[in-house]
Wavefront OBJ file of the C-alpha trace (Angstrom):
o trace
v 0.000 0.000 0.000
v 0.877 3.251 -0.355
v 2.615 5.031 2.433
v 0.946 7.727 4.290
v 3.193 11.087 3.482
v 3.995 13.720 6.769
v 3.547 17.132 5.942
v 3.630 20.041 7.537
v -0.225 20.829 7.113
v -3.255 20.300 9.313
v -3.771 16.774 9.041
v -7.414 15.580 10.485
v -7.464 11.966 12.512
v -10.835 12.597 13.466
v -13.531 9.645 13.346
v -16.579 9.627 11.301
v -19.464 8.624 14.066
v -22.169 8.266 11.056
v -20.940 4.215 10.631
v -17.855 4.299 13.138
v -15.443 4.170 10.130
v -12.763 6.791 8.968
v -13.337 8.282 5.696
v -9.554 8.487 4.121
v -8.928 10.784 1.027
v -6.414 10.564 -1.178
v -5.672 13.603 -2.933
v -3.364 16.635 -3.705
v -2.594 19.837 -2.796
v -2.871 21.243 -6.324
v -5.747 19.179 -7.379
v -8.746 20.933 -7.974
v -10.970 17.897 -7.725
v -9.282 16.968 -4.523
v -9.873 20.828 -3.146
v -13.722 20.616 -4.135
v -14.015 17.558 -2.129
v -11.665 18.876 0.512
v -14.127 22.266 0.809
v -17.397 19.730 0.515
v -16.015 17.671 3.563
v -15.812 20.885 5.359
v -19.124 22.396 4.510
v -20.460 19.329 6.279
v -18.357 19.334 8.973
v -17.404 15.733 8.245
v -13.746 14.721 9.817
v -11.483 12.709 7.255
v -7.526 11.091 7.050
v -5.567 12.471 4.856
v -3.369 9.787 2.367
v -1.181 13.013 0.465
v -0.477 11.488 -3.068
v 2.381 13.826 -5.069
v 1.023 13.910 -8.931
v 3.666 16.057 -10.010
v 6.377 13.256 -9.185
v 4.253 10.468 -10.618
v 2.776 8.539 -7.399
v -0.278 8.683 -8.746
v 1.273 5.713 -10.720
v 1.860 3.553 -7.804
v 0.586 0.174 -9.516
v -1.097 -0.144 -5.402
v -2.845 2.970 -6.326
v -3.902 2.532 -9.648
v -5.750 -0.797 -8.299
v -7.799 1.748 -6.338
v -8.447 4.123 -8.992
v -7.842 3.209 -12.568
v -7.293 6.736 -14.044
v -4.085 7.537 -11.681
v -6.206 10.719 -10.828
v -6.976 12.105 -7.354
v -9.533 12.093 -5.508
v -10.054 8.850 -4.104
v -12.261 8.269 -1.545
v -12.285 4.988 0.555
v -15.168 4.584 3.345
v -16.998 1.622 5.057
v -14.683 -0.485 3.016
v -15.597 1.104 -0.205
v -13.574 3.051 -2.723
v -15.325 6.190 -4.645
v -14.011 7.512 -7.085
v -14.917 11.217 -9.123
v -14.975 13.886 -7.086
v -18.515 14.894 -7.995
v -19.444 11.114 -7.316
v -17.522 11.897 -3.813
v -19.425 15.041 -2.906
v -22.940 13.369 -4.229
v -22.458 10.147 -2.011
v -20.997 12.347 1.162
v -24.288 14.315 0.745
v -26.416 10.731 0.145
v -24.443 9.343 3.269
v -24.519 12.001 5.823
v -27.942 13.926 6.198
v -26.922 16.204 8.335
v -25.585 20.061 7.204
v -27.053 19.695 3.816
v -26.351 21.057 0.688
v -28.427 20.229 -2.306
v -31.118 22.404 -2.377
v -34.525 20.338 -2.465
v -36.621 23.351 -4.551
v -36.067 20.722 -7.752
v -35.294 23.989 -9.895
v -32.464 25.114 -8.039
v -31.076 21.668 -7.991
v -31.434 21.360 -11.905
v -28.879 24.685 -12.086
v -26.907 22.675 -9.709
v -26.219 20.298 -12.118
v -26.036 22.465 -14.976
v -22.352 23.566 -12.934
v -21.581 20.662 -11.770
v -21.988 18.842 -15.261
v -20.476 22.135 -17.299
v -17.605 21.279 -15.162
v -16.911 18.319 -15.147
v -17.535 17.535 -18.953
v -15.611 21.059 -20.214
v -13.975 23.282 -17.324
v -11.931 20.476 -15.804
v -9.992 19.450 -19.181
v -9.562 22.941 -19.648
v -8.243 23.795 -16.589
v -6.238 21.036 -16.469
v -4.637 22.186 -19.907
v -4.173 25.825 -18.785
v -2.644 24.238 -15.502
v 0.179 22.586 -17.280
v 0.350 25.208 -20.068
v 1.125 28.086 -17.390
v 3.158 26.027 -14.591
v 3.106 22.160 -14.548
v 5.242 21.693 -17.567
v 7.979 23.779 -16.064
v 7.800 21.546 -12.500
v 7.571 18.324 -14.574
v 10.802 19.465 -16.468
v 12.955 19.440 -13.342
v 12.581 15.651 -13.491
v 15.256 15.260 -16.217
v 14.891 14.118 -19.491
v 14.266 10.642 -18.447
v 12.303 10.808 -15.773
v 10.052 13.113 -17.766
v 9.164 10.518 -20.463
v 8.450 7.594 -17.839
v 6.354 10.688 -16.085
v 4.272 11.327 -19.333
v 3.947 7.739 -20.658
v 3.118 6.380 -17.549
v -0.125 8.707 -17.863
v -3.326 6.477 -18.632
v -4.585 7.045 -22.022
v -8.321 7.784 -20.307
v -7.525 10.103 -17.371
v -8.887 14.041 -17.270
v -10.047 13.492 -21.106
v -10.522 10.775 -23.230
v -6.421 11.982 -25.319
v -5.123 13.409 -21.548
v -2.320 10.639 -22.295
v -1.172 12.899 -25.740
v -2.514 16.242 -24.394
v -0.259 16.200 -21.970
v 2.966 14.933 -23.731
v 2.307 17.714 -26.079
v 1.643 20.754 -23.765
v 4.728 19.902 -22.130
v 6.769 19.507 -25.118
v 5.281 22.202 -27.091
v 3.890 24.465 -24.495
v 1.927 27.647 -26.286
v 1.610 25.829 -29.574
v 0.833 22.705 -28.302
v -2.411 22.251 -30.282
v -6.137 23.735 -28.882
v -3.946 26.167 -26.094
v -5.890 28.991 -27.516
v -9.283 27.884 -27.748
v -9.026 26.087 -24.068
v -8.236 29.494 -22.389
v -11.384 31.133 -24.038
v -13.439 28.284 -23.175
v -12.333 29.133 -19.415
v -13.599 32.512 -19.983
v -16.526 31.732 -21.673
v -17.443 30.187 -18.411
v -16.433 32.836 -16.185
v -18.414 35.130 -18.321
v -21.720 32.806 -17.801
v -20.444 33.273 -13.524
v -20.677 37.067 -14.313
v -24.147 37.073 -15.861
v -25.995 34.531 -13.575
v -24.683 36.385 -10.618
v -26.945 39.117 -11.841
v -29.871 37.451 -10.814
v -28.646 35.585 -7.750
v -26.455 35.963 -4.370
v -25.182 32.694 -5.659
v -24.622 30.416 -8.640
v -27.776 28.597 -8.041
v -29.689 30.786 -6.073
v -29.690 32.232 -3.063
v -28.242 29.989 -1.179
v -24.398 28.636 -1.437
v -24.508 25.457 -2.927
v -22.867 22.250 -4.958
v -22.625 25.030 -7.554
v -20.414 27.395 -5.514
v -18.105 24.498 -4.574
v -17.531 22.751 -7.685
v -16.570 26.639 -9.299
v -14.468 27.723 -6.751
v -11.302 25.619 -6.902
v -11.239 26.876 -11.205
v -11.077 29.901 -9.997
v -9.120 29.550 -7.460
v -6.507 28.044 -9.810
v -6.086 31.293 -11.550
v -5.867 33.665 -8.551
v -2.904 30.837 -7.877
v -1.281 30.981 -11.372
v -1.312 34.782 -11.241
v -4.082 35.241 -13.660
v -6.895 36.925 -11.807
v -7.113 39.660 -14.432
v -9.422 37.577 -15.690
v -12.220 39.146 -13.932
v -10.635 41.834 -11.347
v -10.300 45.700 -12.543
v -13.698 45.903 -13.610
v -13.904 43.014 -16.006
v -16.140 40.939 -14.134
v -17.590 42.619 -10.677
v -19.864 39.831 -9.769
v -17.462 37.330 -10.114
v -15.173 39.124 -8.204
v -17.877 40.004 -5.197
v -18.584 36.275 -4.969
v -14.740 35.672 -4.866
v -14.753 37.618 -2.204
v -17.292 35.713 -0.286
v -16.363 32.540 -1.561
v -12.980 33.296 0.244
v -14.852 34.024 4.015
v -16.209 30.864 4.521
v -14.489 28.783 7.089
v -14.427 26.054 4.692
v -12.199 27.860 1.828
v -8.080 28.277 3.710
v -8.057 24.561 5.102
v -9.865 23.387 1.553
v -7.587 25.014 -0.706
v -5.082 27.056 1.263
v -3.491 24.981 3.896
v -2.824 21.856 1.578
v -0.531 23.680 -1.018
v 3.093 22.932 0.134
v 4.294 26.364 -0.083
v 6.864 25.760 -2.721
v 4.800 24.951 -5.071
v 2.443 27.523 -4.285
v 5.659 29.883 -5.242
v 5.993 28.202 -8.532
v 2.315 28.750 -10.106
v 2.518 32.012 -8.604
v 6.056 33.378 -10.626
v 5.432 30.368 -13.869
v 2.175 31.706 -13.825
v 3.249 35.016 -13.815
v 5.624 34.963 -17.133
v 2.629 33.189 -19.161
v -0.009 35.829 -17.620
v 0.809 38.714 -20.724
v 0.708 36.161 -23.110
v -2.674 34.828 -22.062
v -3.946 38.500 -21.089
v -3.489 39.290 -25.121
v -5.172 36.414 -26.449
v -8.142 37.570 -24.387
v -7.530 41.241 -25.327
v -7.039 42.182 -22.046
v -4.863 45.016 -20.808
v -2.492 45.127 -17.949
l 1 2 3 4 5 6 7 8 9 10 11 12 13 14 15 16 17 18 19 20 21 22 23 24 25 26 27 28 29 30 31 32 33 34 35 36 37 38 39 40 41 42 43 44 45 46 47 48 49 50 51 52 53 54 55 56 57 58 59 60 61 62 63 64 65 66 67 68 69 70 71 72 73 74 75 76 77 78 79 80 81 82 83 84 85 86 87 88 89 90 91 92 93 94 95 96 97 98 99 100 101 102 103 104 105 106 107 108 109 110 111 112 113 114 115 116 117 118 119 120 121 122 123 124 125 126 127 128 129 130 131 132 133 134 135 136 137 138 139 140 141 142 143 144 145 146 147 148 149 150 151 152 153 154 155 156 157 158 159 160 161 162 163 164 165 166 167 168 169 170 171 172 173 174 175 176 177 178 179 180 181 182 183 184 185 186 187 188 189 190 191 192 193 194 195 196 197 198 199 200 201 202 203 204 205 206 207 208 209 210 211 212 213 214 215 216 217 218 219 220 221 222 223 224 225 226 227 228 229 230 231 232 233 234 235 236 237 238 239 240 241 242 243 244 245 246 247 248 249 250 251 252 253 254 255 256 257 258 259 260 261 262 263 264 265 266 267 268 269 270 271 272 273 274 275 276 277 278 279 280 281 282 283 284 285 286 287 288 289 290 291
């Protein structure tokens, strides 16, 4: 099995008292599916073990950990002796297991926006994110591995994993990096989306309604991601006021600095700050921003 990793972070050994059994995650600091489930766990106050896997040096690979999830993606959730995997399968069976502090609304109209977010991200944000991710910072991480070490990294990558060509997406990105083929078109997509945030936030206090929901958590680790690679020009100085007013609020819950704060080892929090940094004027011109 894989080894349990010691970090300097708060690490919760609580027990779950719903069935007596500890709910153990295994995810990433980085990871913005492991974040959403990380800031889901919170909202409902549900206590978990932490099992810290490092995707950016390939443990994710661990042949022990691919027998748990198939993809070599985190999160992986393993409870009462079962393993869930998807981390919007995770947040719908913690809200189907645990009753209590809930958050799907039960008006079936705000539920159906729900999943209009929840499915708009996984099926389109996610792979883009992911792309922008590497585009901006991973690549330059994953080249401090050394030649070598690099091509076992990317052809150790499953060929389905974040998108059905994640395998060949990824070699290319990092070999490639700006011209590596549908760069351009994933960034807009991410603003396309952010531009939807912007005009259903005229109509509601949040994403689904007025209440914080599903909706609210699945968006906030994307943008997240860009306030951490440096890129939050996307909607700040006027761009995008209601995005950046829920931002705000987003960022006062109790649930949002141990979700997606505390977790990110602070070095590499430094790198998608400054790699994201260098790509920001490039990206800021395909959008026809200024800065």
């Amino acid at each position: 099995m894989i080894e349990e990793l010691v970090k300097l972070k708060p690490v919760y050994y609580e027990f779950n008292l719903y069935w007596g059994k500890m709910l153990k995650l295994y995810h990433h600091g980085s990871s913005v599916c492991a974040a959403k489930v990380r800031m889901y766990l919170s909202e409902k106050k549900l206590d978990w073990k932490g099992h810290y896997i490092d995707i950016l040096a390939g443990e994710q690979f661990d042949p022990e950990y691919i027998k748990l999830n198939p993809k070599a993606v985190v999160p992986t959730l393993e409870h009462n002796g079962e393993i869930i995997c998807d981390s919007t399968i995770i947040c719908e069976y913690l809200e189907d297991t645990f009753k209590e502090f809930p958050i799907r609304p039960t008006n079936p109209v705000e539920h159906s926006r729900v999943l209009y977010w929840t499915k708009a991200v996984d099926e389109a944000l996610h792979p883009a994110c992911g792309f922008i991710t590497y585009l901006a910072c991973h690549r330059h991480i994953v080249s401090r591995l050394g030649s070598d070490k690099v091509k076992a990294f990317l052809e150790s990558t499953p060929t389905m994993s974040v998108t059905a060509d994640w395998h060949e997406t990824k070699k290319s990105i990092v070999r490639k990096g700006m011209k590596a083929k549908g760069a351009h078109a994933k960034l807009r997509l991410y603003d396309h989306y952010l531009k939807n945030m912007e005009d259903n936030l005229e109509k509601n206090n949040w994403l689904a309604g007025d209440s914080f929901t599903f909706a609210d958590i699945a968006m906030t680790p994307y943008i997240n991601r860009l306030e951490m690679l440096s890129m939050s020009g996307m909607w700040t100085g006027g761009r995008m006021p209601r995005v950046e007013n829920w931002f705000k609020k987003i960022k006062k819950r109790p649930s949002f600095k141990p979700a997606l704060v505390d977790w990110l080892p602070d070095d590499l929090a430094e790198d998608m700050r400054n790699f994201g940094f260098e790509s920001w004027p490039e990206f800021a011109k395909l959008l026809e921003i200024e800065i």
